[in-house]
Every structure is written in C-alpha cells, then in structure tokens.
C-alpha positions in Angstrom: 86.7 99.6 100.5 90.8 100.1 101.3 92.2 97.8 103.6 96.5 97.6 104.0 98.0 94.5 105.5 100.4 94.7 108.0 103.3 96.6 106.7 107.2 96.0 108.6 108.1 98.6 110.5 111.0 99.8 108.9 109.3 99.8 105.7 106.2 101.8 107.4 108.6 104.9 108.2 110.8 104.9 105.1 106.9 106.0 103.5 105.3 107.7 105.9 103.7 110.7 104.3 102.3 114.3 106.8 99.3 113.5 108.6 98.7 109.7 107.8 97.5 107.8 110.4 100.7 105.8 110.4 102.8 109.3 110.9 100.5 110.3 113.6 101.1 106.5 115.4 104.9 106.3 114.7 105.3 110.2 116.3 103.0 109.4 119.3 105.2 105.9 120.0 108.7 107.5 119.4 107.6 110.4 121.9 106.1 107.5 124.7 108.9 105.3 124.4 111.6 108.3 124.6 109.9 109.1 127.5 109.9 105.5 129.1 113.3 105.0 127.8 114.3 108.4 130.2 112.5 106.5 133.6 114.2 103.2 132.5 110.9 102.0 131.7 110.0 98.9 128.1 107.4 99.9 126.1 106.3 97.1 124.7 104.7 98.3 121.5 103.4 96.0 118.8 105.5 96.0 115.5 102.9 96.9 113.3 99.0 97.4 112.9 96.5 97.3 110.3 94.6 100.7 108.2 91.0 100.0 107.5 88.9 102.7 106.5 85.2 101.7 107.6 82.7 103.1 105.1 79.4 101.1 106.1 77.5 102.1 109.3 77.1 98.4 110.3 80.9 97.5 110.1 81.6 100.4 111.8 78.9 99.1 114.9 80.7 95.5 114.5 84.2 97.0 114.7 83.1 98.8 118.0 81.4 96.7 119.5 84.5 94.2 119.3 86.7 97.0 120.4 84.5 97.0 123.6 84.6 93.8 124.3 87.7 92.4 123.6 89.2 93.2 126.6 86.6 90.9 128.3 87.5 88.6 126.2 91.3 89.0 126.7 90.6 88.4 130.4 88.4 85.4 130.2 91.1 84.0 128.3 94.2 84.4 131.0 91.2 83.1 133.6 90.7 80.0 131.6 93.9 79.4 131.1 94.6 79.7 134.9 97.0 82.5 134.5 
C-alpha cells in the first residue's frame, strides 16, 4: 500500500512529473481559476490533497461510500450548528 501525506503546494509543482495525478489536478485548477480570475470570480481551492492508491476491494467500498455521504454529513453539521 502507497499513501503520500499532504505535500505544500509549492513543493507539489516544483515535482510534478507528465500524467501524475497531481499534474492532472494542478492543470485542471490553474485552467478553472484563470477562468474565474477573467469573470472576477475566487476560486477557493484547497492548498493541497492527499494520493492513496486503493488496492483492496473493501477499502475501495469504504472510501465510496464515505465519498457519498459526506456531503450529508457536511450539511447535518451547518444544521446543527444553526448556520
């Protein structure tokens, strides 16, 4: 199993190799934010994120099924605390 912290973003492009999935996020978020930037629009991106590479069917189901849910989550939370 691989699993990469979270890496500063400045450090994340000075090693980002063709096709990695951190190339492939960097490229998509410089081309939205350019964008945004042009309608006078904030992106608000998160600084970093973490690479896991899933290699057991059951972790994969867990890490879905969180991915599903979370938003739920996310909006019980704001409900609860009565924002």
């Amino acid at each position: 199993m691989i699993e990469f912290g979270h890496r500063p973003a400045e450090r994340r492009s000075q090693n980002q190799g063709c096709r990695t999935l951190s190339s492939i996020v960097g490229s998509y978020k410089s081309a939205v934010t350019k964008y945004l930037n042009r309608l006078g629009l904030e992106s608000g991106w998160q600084r970093s994120f973490d690479d896991y590479v899933i290699k057991e069917k059951s972790e994969y189901h867990a890490i879905t099924k969180y991915i599903k849910n979370n938003p739920q989550k996310w909006w019980d939370d704001q409900v609860s605390k009565g924002c």
